[in-house]
N, CA, C and O atoms as a Maestro MAE file, in Angstrom:
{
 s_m_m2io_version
 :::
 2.0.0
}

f_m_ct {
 s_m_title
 :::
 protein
 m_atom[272] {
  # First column is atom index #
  i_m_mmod_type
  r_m_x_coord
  r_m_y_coord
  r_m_z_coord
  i_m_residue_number
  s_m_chain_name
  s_m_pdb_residue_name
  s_m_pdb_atom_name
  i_m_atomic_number
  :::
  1 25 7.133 11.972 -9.153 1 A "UNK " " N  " 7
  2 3 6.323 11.167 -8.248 1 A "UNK " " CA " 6
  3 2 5.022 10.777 -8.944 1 A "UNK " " C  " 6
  4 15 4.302 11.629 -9.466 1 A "UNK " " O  " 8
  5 25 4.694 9.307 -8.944 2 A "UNK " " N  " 7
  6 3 3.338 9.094 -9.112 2 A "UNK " " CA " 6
  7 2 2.112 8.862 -7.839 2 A "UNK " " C  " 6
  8 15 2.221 8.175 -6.823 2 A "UNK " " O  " 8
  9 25 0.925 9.702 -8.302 3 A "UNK " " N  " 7
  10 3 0.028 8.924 -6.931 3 A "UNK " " CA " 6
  11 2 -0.398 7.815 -7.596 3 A "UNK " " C  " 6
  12 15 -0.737 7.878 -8.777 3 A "UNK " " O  " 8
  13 25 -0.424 6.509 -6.780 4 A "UNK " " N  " 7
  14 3 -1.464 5.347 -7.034 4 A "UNK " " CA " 6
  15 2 -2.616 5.305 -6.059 4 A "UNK " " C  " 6
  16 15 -2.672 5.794 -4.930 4 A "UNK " " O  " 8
  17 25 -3.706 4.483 -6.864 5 A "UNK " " N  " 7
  18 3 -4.917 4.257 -5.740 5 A "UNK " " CA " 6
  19 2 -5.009 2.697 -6.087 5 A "UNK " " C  " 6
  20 15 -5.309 2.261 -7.198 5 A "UNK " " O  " 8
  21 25 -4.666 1.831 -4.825 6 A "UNK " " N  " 7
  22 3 -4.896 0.167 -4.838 6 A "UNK " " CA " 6
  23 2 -6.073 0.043 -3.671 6 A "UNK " " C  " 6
  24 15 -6.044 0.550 -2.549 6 A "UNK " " O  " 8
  25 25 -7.518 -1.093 -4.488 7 A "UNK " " N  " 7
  26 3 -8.413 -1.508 -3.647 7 A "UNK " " CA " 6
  27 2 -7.978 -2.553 -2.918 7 A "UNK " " C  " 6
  28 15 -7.555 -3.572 -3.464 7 A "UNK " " O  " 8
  29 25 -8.026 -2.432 -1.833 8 A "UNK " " N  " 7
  30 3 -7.597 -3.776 -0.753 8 A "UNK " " CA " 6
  31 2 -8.511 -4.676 -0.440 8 A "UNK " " C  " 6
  32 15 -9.714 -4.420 -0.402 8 A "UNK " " O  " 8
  33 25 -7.996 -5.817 -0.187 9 A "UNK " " N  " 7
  34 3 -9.150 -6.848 -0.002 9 A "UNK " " CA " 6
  35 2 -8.405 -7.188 1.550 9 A "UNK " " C  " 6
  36 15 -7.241 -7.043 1.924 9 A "UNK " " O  " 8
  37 25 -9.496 -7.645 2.175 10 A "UNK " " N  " 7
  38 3 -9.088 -7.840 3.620 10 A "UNK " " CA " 6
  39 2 -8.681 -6.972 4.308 10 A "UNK " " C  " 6
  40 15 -8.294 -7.558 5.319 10 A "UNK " " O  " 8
  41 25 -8.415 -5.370 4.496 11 A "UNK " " N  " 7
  42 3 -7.993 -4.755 5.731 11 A "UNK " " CA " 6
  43 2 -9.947 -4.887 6.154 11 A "UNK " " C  " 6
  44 15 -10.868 -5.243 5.419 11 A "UNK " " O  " 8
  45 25 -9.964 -4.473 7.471 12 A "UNK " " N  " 7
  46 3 -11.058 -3.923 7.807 12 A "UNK " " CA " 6
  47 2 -11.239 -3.449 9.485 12 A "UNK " " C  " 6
  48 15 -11.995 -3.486 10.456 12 A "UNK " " O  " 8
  49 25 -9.966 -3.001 9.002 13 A "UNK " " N  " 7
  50 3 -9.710 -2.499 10.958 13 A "UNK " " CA " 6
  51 2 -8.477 -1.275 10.764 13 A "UNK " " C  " 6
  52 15 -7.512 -1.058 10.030 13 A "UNK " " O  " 8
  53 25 -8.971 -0.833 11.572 14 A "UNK " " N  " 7
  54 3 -7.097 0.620 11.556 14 A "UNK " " CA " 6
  55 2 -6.494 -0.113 11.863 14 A "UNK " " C  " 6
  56 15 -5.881 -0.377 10.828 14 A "UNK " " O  " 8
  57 25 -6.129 -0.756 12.613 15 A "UNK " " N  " 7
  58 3 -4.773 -1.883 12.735 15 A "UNK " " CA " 6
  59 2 -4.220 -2.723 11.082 15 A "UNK " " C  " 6
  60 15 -3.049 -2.842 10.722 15 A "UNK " " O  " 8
  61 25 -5.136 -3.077 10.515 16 A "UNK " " N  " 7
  62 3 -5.087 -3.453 9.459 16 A "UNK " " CA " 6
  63 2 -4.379 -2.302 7.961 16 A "UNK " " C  " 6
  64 15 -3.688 -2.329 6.943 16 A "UNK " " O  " 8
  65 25 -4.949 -1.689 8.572 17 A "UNK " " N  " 7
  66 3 -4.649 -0.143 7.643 17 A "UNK " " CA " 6
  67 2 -3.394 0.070 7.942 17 A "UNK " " C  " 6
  68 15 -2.610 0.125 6.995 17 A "UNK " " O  " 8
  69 25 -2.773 0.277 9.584 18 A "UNK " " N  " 7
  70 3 -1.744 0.785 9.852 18 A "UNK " " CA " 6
  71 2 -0.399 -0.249 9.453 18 A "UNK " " C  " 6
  72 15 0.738 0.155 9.210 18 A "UNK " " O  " 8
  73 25 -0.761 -1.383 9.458 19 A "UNK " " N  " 7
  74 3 0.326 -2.810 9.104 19 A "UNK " " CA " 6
  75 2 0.355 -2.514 7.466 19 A "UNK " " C  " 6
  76 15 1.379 -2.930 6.924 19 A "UNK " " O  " 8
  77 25 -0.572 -1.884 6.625 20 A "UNK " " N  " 7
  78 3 -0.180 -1.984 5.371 20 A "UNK " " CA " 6
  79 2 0.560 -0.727 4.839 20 A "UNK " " C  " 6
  80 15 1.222 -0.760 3.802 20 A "UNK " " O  " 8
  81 25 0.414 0.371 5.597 21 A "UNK " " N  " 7
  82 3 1.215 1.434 5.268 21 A "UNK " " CA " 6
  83 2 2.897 0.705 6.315 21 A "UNK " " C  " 6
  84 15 3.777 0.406 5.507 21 A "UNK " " O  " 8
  85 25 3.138 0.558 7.163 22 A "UNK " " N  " 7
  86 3 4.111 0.696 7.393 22 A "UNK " " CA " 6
  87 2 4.904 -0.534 6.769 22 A "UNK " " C  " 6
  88 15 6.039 -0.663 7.228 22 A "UNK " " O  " 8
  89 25 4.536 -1.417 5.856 23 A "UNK " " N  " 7
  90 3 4.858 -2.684 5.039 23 A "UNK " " CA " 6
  91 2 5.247 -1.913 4.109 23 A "UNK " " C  " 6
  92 15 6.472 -1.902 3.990 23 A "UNK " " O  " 8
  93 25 4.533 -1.081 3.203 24 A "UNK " " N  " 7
  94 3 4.507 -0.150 1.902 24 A "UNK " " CA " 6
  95 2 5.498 1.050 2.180 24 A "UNK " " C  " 6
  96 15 6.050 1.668 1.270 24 A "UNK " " O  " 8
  97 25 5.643 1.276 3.304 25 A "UNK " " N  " 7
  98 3 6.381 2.755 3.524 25 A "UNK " " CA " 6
  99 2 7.992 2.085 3.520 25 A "UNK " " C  " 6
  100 15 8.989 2.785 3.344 25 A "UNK " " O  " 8
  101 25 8.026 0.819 3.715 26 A "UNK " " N  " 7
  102 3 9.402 0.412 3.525 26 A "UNK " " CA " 6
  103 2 10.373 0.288 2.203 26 A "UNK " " C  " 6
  104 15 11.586 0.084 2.170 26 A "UNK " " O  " 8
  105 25 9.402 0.486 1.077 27 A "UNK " " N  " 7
  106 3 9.639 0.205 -0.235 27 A "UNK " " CA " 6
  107 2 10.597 1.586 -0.483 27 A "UNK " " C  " 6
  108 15 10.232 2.695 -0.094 27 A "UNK " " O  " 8
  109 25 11.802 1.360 -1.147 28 A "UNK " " N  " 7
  110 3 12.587 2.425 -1.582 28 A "UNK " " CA " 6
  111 2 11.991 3.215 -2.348 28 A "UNK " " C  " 6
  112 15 10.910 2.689 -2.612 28 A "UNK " " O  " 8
  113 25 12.070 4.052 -2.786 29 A "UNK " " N  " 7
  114 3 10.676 4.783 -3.535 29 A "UNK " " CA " 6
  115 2 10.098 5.450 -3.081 29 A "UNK " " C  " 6
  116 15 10.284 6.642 -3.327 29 A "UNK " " O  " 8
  117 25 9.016 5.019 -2.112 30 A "UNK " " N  " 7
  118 3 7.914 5.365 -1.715 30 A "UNK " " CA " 6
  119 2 8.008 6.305 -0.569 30 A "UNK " " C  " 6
  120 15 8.586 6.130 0.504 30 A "UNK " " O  " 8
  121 25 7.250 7.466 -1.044 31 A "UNK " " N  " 7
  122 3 6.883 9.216 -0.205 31 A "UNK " " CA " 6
  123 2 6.163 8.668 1.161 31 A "UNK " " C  " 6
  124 15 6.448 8.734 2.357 31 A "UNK " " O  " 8
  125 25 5.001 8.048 0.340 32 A "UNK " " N  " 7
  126 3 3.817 8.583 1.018 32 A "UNK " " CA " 6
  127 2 2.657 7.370 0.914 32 A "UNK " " C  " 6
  128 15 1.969 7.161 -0.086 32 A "UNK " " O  " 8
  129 25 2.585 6.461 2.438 33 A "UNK " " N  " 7
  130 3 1.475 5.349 1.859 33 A "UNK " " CA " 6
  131 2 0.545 5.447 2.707 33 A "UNK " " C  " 6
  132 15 0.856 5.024 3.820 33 A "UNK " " O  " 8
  133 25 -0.838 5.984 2.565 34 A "UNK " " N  " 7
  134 3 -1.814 5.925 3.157 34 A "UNK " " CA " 6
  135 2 -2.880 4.818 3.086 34 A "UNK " " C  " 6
  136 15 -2.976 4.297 1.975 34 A "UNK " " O  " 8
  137 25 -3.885 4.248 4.257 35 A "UNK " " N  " 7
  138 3 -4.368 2.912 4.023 35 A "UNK " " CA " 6
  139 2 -6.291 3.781 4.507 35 A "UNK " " C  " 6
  140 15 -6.569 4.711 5.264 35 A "UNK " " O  " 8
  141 25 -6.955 3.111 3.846 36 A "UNK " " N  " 7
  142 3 -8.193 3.651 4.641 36 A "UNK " " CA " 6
  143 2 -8.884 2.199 4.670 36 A "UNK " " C  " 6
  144 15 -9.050 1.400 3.748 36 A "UNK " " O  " 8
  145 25 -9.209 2.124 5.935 37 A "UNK " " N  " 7
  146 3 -9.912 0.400 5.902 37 A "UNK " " CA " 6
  147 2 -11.742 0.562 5.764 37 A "UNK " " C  " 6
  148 15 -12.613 -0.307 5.718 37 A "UNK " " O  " 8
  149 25 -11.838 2.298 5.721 38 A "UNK " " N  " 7
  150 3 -13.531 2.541 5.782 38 A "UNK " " CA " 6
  151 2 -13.734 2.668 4.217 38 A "UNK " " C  " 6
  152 15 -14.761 2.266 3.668 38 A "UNK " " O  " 8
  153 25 -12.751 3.217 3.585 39 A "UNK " " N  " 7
  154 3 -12.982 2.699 1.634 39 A "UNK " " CA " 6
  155 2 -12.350 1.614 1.304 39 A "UNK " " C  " 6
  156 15 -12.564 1.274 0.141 39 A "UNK " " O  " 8
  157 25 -11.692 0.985 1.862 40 A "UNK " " N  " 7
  158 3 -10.687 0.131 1.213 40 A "UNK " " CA " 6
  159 2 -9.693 -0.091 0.168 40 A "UNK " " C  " 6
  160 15 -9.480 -1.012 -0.621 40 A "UNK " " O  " 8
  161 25 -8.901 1.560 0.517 41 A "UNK " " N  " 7
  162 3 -7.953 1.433 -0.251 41 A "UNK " " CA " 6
  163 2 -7.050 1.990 0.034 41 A "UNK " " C  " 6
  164 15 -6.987 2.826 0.935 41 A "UNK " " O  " 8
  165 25 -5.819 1.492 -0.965 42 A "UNK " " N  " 7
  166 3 -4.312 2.348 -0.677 42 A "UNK " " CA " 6
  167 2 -3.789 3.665 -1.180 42 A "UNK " " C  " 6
  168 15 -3.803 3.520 -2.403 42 A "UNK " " O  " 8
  169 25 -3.423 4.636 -0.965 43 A "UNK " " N  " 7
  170 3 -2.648 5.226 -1.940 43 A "UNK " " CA " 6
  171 2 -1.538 5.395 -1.517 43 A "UNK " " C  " 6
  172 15 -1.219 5.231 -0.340 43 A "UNK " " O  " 8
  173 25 -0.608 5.834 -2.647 44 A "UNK " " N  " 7
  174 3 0.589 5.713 -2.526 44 A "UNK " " CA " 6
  175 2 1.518 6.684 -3.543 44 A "UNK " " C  " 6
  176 15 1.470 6.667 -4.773 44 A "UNK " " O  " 8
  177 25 2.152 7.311 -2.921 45 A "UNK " " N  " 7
  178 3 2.894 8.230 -3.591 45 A "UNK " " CA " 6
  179 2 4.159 7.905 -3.707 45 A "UNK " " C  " 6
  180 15 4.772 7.769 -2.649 45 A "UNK " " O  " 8
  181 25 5.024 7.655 -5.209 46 A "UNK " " N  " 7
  182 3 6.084 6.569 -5.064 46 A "UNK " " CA " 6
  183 2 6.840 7.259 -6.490 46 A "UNK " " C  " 6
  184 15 6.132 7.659 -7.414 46 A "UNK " " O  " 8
  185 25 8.386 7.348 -6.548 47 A "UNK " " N  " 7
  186 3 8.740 7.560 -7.396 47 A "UNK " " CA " 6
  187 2 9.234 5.908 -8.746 47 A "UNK " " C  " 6
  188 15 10.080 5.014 -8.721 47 A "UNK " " O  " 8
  189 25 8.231 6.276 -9.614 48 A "UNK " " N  " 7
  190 3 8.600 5.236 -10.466 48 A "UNK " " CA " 6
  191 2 9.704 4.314 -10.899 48 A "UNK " " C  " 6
  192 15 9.741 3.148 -11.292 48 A "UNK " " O  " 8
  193 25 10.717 5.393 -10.654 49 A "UNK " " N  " 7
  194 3 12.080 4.477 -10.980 49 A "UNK " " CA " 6
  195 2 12.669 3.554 -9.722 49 A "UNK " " C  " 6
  196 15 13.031 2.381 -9.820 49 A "UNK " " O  " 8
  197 25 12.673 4.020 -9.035 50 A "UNK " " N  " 7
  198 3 12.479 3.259 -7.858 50 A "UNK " " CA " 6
  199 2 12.049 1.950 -7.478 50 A "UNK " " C  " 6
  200 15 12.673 0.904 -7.297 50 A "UNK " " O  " 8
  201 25 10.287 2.385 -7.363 51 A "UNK " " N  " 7
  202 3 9.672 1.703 -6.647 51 A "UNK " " CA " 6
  203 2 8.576 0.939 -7.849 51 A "UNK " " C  " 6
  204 15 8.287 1.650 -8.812 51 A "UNK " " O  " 8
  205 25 7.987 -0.454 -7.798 52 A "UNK " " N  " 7
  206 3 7.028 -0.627 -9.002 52 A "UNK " " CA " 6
  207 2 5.827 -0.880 -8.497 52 A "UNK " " C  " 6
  208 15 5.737 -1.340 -7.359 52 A "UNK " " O  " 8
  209 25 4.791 -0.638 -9.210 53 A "UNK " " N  " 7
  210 3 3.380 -1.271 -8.257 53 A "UNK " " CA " 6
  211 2 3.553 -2.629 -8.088 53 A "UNK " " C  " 6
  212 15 2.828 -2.873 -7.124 53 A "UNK " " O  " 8
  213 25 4.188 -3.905 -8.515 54 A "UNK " " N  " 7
  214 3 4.295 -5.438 -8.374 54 A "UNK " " CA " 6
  215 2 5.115 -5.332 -7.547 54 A "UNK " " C  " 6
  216 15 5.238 -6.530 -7.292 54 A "UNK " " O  " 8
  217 25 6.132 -4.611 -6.585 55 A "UNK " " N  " 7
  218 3 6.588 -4.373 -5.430 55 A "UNK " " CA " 6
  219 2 5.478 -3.859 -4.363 55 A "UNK " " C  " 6
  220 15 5.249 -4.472 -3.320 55 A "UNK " " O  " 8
  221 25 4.924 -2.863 -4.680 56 A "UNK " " N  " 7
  222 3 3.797 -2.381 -3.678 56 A "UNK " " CA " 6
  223 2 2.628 -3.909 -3.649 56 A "UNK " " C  " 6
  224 15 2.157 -4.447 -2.646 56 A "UNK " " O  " 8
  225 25 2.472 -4.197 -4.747 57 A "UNK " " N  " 7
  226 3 1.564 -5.380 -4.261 57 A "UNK " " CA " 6
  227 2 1.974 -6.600 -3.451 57 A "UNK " " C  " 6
  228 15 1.135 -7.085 -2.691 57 A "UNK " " O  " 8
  229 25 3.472 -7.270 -3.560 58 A "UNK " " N  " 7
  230 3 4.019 -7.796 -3.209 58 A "UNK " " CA " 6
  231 2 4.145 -7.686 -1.352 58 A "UNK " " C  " 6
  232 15 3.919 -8.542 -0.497 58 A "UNK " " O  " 8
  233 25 4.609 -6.225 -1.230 59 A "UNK " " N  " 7
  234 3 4.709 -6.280 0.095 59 A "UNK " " CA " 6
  235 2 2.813 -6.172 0.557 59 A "UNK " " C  " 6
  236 15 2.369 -6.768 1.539 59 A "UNK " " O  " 8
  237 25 2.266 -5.633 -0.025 60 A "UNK " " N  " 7
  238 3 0.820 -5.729 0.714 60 A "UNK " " CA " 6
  239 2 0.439 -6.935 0.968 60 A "UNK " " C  " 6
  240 15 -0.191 -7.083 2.015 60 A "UNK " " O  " 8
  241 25 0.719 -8.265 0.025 61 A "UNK " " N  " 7
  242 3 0.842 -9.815 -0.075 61 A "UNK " " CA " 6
  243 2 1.270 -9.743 1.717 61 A "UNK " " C  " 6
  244 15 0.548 -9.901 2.702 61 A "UNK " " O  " 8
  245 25 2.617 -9.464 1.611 62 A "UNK " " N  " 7
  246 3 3.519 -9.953 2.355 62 A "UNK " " CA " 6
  247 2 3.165 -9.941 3.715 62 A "UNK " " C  " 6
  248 15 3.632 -10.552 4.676 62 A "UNK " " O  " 8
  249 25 1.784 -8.713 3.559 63 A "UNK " " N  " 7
  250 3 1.511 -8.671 4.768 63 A "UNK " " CA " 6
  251 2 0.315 -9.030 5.483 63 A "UNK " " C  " 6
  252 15 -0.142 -8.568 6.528 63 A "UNK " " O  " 8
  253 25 -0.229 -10.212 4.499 64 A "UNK " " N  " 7
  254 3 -1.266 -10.375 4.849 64 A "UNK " " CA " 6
  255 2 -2.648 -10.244 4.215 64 A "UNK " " C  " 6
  256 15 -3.659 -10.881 4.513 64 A "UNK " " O  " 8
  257 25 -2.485 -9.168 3.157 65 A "UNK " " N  " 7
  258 3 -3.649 -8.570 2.055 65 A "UNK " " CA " 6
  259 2 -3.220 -8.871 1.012 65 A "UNK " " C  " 6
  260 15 -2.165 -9.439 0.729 65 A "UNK " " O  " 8
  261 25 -4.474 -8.297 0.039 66 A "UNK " " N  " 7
  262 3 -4.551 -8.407 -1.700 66 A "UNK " " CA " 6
  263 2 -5.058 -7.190 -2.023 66 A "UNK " " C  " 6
  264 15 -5.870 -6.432 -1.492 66 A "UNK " " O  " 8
  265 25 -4.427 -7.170 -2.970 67 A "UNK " " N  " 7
  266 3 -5.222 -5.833 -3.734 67 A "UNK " " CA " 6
  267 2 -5.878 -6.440 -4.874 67 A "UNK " " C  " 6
  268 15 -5.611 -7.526 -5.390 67 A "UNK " " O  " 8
  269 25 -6.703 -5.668 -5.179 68 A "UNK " " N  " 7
  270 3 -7.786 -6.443 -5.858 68 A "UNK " " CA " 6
  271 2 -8.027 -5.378 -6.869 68 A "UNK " " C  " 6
  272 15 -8.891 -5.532 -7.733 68 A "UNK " " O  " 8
  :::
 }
 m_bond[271] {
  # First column is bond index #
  i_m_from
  i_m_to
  i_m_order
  :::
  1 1 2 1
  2 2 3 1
  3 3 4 2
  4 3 5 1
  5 5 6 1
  6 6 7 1
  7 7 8 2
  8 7 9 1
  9 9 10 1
  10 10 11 1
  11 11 12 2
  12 11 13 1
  13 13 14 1
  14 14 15 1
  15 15 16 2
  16 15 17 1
  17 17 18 1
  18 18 19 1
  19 19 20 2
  20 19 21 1
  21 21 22 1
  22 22 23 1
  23 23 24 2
  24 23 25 1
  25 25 26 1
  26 26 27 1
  27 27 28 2
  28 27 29 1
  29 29 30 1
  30 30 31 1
  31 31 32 2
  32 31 33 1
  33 33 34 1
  34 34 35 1
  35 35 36 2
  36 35 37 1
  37 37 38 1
  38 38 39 1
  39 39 40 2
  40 39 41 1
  41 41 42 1
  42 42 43 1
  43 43 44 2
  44 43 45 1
  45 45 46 1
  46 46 47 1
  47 47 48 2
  48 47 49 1
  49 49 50 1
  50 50 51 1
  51 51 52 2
  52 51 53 1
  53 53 54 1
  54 54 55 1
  55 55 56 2
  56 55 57 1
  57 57 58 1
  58 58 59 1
  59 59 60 2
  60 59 61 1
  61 61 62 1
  62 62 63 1
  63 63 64 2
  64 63 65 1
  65 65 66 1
  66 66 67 1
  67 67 68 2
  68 67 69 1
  69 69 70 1
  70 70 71 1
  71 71 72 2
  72 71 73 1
  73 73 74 1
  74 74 75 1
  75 75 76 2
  76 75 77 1
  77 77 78 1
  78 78 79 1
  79 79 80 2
  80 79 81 1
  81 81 82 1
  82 82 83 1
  83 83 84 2
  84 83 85 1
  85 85 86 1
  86 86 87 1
  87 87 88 2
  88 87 89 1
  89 89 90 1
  90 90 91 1
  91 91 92 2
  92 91 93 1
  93 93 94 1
  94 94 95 1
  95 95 96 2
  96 95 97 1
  97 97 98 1
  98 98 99 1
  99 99 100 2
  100 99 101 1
  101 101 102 1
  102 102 103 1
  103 103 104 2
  104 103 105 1
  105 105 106 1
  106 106 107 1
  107 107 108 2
  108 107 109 1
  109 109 110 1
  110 110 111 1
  111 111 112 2
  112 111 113 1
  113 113 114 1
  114 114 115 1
  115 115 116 2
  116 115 117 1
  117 117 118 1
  118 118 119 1
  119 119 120 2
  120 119 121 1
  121 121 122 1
  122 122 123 1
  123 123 124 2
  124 123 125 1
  125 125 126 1
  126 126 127 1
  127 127 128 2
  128 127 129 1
  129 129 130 1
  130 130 131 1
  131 131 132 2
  132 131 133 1
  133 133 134 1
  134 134 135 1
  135 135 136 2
  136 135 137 1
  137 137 138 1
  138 138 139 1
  139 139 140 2
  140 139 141 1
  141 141 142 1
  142 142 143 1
  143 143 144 2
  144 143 145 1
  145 145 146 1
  146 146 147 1
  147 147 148 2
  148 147 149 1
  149 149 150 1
  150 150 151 1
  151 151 152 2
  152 151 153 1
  153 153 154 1
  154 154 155 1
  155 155 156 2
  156 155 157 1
  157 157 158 1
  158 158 159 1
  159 159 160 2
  160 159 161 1
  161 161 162 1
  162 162 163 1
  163 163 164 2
  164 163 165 1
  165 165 166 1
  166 166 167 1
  167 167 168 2
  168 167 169 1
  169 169 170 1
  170 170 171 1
  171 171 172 2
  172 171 173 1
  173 173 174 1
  174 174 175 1
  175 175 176 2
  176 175 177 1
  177 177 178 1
  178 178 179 1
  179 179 180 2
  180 179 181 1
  181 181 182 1
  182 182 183 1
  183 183 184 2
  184 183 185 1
  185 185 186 1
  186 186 187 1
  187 187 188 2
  188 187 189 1
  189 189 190 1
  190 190 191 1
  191 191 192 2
  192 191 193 1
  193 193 194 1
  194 194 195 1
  195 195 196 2
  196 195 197 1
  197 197 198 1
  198 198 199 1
  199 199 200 2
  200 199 201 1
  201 201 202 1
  202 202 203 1
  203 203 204 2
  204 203 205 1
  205 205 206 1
  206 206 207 1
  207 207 208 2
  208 207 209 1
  209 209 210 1
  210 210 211 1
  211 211 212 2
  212 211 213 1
  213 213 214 1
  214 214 215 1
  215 215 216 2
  216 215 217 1
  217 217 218 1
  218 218 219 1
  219 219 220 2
  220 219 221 1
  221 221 222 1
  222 222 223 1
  223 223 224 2
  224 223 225 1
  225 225 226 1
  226 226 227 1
  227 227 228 2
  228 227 229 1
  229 229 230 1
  230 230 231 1
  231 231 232 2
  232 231 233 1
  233 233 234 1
  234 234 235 1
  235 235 236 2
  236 235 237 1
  237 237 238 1
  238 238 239 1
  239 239 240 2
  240 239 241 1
  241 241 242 1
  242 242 243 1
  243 243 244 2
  244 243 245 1
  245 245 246 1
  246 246 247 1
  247 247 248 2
  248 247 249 1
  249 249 250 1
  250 250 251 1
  251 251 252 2
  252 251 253 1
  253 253 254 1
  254 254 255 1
  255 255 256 2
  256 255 257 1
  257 257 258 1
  258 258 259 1
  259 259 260 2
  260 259 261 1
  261 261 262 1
  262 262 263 1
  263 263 264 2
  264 263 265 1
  265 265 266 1
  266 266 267 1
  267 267 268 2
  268 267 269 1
  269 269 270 1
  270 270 271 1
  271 271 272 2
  :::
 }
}
């Protein structure tokens, strides 16, 4: 398992937070996606072979955000 830490651009609400973990938690791979909209960022606990960070960014896209 790797942890990642992605800065988000645009959450700034728990609603916002909660739409990007459950976008990210869909990714095959992925343990564990936590969102904090009071630091602005992701982490994510994801097994590499699996899952890639240009997938994790992709769905964060997908949902509305950027990681930055």
């Amino acid at each position: 398992m790797v942890k990642a830490k992605f800065k988000v651009g645009g959450m700034d609400c728990a609603s916002c937070a909660l739409t990007i973990e459950k976008s990210v938690k869909q990714l095959k791979g992925v343990k564990e996606a936590k969102a904090s909209f009071a630091n602005g960022e992701l982490n994510v606990d994801y097994d590499p072979r699996a899952a890639k960070p240009e997938e994790i960014r992709k769905k964060v896209e997908q949902a509305g955000y950027s990681l930055i």
